[in-house]
C-alpha positions, 0 to 999 in steps of 0.5 A: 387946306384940309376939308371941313367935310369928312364925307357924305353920311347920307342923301336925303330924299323926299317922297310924295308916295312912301310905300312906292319909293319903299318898294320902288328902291328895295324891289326894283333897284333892289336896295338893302333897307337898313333900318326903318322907323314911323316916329313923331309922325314921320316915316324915314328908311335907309337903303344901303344902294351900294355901301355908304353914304346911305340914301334916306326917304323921309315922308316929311321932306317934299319931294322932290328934294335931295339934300347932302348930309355932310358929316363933319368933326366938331359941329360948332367949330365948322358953324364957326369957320363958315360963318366967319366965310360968310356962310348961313345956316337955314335955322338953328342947330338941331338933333337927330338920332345921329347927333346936332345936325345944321341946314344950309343951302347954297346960292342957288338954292340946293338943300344941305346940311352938317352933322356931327355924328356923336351917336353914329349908326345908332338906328341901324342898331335899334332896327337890328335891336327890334328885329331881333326880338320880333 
């Protein structure tokens, strides 16, 4: 049986103190920010710690808290096939810049989610965008 999982696109991480987890992963453990962004009230950064998946800290995720973003082909036919297993998602579907995204957790309660990357590396992109014009 092949795997409904392509891979992980990013490890979601809380932070309780965001300019110390910024420095903290781009100073200490000397993480290259990806790109950066503060947006309907949320700060959010990438690090490349060692190639993909990226690791993500997000103001607005408690910590702590990781979550396994898992990249999938076709959003709605994945929801689909694990919903037909008894799987349930944590809400509906919603978009992030990267495309339709889906929260789930497992039995024991860890925090995951699928994505369907329709716009793939596209605030890598607009950070690289920004930058330059800076």
């Amino acid at each position: 049986m092949d795997s409904l999982f392509k891979r992980i696109a990013y490890i979601y991480i809380g932070t309780s103190d965001y300019s110390g987890d910024r420095k903290y992963y781009e100073e200490i453990l000397g993480g290259r920010l990806v790109w950066e962004f503060e947006e309907f009230g949320a700060k959010v950064a990438a690090f490349d710690m060692g190639g993909e998946p990226y690791l993500l800290i997000a103001d607005h995720v408690h910590a702590p808290n990781k979550r396994l973003i898992y990249e999938v082909e076709n959003i709605n036919e994945v929801r689909k096939i694990l919903e037909s297993r008894g799987w349930k998602p944590e809400g509906d579907s919603f978009e992030i810049p990267d495309g339709p995204c889906i929260n789930f957790k497992d039995e024991s309660g860890n925090e995951y989610a699928i994505l369907q990357m329709t716009r793939p590396y596209i605030l890598e992109k607009q950070y690289q965008k920004r930058n330059e014009v800076q």
